[in-house]
C-alpha positions as CSV (number, residue, x, y, z in Angstrom):
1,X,104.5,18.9,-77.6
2,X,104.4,19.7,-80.9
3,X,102.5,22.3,-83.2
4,X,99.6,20.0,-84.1
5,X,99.6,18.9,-80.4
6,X,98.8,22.3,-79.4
7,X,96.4,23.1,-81.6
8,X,94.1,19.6,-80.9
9,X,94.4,20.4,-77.3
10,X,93.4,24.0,-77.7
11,X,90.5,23.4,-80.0
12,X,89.2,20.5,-78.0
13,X,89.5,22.4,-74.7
14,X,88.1,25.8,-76.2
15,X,85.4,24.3,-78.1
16,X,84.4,22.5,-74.4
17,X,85.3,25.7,-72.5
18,X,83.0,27.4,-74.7
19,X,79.9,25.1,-74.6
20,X,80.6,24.6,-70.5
21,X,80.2,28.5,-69.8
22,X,77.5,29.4,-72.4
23,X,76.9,31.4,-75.0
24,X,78.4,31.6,-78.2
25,X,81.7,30.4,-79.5
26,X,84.8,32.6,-80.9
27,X,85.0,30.6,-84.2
28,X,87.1,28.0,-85.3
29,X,90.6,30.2,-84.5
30,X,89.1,31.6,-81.7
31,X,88.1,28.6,-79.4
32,X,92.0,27.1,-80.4
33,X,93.8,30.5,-79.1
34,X,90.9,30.2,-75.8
35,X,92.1,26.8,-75.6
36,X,96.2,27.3,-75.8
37,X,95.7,30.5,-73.3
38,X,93.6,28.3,-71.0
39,X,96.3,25.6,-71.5
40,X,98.9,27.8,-70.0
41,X,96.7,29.3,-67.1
42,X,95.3,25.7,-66.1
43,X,98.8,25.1,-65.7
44,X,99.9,27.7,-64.0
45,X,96.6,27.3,-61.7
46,X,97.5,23.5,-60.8
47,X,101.1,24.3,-60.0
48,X,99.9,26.7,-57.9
49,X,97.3,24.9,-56.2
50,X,99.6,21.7,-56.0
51,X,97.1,19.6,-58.0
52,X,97.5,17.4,-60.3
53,X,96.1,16.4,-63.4
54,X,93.2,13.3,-62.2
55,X,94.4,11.1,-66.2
56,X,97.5,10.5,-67.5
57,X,98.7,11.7,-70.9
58,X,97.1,14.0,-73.5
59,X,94.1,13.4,-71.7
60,X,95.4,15.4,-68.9
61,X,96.6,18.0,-70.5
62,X,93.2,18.4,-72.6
63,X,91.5,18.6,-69.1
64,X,94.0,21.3,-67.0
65,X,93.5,23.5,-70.8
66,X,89.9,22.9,-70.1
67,X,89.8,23.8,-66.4
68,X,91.9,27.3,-67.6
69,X,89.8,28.2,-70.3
70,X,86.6,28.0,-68.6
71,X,88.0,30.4,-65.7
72,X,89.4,32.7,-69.0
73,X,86.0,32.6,-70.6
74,X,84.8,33.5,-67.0
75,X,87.1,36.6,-66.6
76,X,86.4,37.8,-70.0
77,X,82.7,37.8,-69.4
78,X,83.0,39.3,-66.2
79,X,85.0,42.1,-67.8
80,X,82.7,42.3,-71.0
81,X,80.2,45.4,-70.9
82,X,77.1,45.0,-70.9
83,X,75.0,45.9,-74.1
84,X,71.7,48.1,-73.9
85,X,69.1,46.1,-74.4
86,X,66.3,48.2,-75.9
């Protein structure tokens, strides 16, 4: 895939990463990086798993970044501390 490839499919999959778990956003730059790391661990997580993505094409790939995003944004909350609240 190309550059503009990889960004697309990291901003669509971050931005629906980020409005699946909750809570606010990383920004424009930020939901793209969430995106290209979740790219690379929904990948690594099908192969794994021996799954395969359920569409064809870019719409695949779009959904295994999405499915790896969400479980980043889930690790990176888990391992967020917790404010005060006051």
């Amino acid at each position: 895939m190309d550059l503009v490839t990889w960004l697309v499919v990291g901003l669509i999959a971050g931005l629906l990463a980020s409005f699946a778990v909750g809570g606010v956003g990383f920004g424009l730059l930020g939901d793209i990086v969430i995106g290209m790391v979740g790219a690379v661990i929904g990948g690594w997580l099908f192969a794994e798993l021996g799954l395969r993505a359920p569409f064809a094409g870019l719409a695949g790939v779009i959904f295994v970044a999405f499915i790896g995003a969400v479980v980043l944004l889930l690790v990176l909350r888990a391992l967020r501390p917790r404010g005060r609240r006051t």
